[in-house]
N, C-alpha and C positions, 0 to 999 in steps of 0.2 A: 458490493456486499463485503462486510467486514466483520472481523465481533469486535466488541469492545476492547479487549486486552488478546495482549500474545500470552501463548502458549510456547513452555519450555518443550523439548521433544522429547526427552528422557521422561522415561515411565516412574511417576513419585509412588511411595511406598504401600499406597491405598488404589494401588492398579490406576490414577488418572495422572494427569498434567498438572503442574503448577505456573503460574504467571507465570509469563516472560516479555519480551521485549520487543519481537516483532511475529505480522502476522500475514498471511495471505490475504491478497484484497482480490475483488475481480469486479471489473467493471462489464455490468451483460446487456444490451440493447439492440436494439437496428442498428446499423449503420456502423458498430466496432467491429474495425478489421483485427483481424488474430495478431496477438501482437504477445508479449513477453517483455516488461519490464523490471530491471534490479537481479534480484537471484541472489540464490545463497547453495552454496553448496556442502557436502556432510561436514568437509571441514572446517566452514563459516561459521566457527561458533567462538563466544565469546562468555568463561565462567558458566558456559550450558546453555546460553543462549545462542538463537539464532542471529545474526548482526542485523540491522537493519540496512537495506540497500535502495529504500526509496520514501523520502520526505512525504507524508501520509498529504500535506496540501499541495503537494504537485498533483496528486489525485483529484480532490479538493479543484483546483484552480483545473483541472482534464474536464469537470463535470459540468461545471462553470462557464468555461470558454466554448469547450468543444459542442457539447450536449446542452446547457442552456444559452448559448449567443452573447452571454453578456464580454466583451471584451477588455474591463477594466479590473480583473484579477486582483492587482495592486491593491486596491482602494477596497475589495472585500476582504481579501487576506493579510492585508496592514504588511505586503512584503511580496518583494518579484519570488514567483513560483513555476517556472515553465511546465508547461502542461505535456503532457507524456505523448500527443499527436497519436491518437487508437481511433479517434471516429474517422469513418473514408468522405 
């Protein structure tokens, strides 16, 4: 689960957010063990964003390998992507 665009954290002038650069993902099913990928902390920011600390198709290539079986990664995501290892 993801949105489309990140979210700056700093409150913009009309009480909401403005785009930003990265965002919380969360992958939820049977069989994902608890787990904790990338992170960013208060002072991770870069010009107001928060930094990105995890390549959105290592997710991508997680959903792929772990959760649907296909084992050829490479060849759907045109590039080695290691999979973040969250299914048990």
């Amino acid at each position: 689960m993801f949105t489309e665009c990140g979210r700056r954290v700093e409150e913009n002038g009309s009480l909401g957010t403005d785009h930003g650069t990265a965002t919380p993902m969360f992958i939820i099913s049977e069989g994902v063990r608890a787990a904790f990928a990338g992170g960013t902390r208060a002072t991770d920011f870069d010009d107001g964003n928060m930094r990105m600390t995890t390549d959105v198709r290592r997710v991508y290539a997680t959903a792929i390998k772990e959760w649907l079986g296909d084992a050829d990664t490479d060849a759907i995501l045109k590039g080695r992507f290691a999979p973040l290892g969250v299914f048990a």
